[in-house]
Each structure stands twice: as C-alpha cells, then as structure tokens.
C-alpha positions, 0 to 999 in steps of 0.5 A: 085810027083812020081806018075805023073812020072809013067803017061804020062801027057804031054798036060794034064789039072789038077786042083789044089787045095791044099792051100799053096803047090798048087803052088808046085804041079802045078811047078811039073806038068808043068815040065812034060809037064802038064797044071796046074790051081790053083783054091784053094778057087774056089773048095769050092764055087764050093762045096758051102762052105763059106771059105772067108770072114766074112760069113766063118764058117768050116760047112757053106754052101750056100743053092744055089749050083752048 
C-alpha cells in the first residue's frame, strides 16, 4: 500500500489480479483517486492458462494464445 502514497495515481487505470485480496487492493487505489479493474482469472486466459473448470490443470495451457 505504501508504494501507491509515493506516486501520483490520481485518474490512473491498474489492473488487478491478486485472488482474494484483489478487492483490497483495488479499495486502496480507488481511494487515491485510482481506477482499479479487477480482472483476476482473465489474466490467466490472457497468458493461456487453463485455471477454470474442469480442463484445469496447474501447467495446462492452450495451444491457441493471444
């Protein structure tokens, strides 16, 4: 948290993608001025990993990426 103090971020965009404290952290950047998305899980299909339903494997990846 301290690190977005130091910046100005006011108006700023920051994507978010941290599981369970991703809300925490877009609440911090939205209190300094910050528009915060959380995207979680769109990371990992972005990158082309497979983390939901019942194809999810920890190493799985589609062969067709971004």
């Amino acid at each position: 948290e301290s690190w977005m103090d130091k910046r100005n971020i006011e108006g700023a965009l920051c994507l978010v993608g941290a599981g369970v404290i991703g809300k925490i952290y877009c609440n911090w950047f939205r209190d300094r001025g910050g528009v915060a998305v959380d995207v979680g899980s769109v990371f990992d299909q972005w990158g082309g990993y497979v983390t939901r339903g019942p194809e999810r494997a920890k190493d799985k990846r589609h062969e067709n990426t971004l």
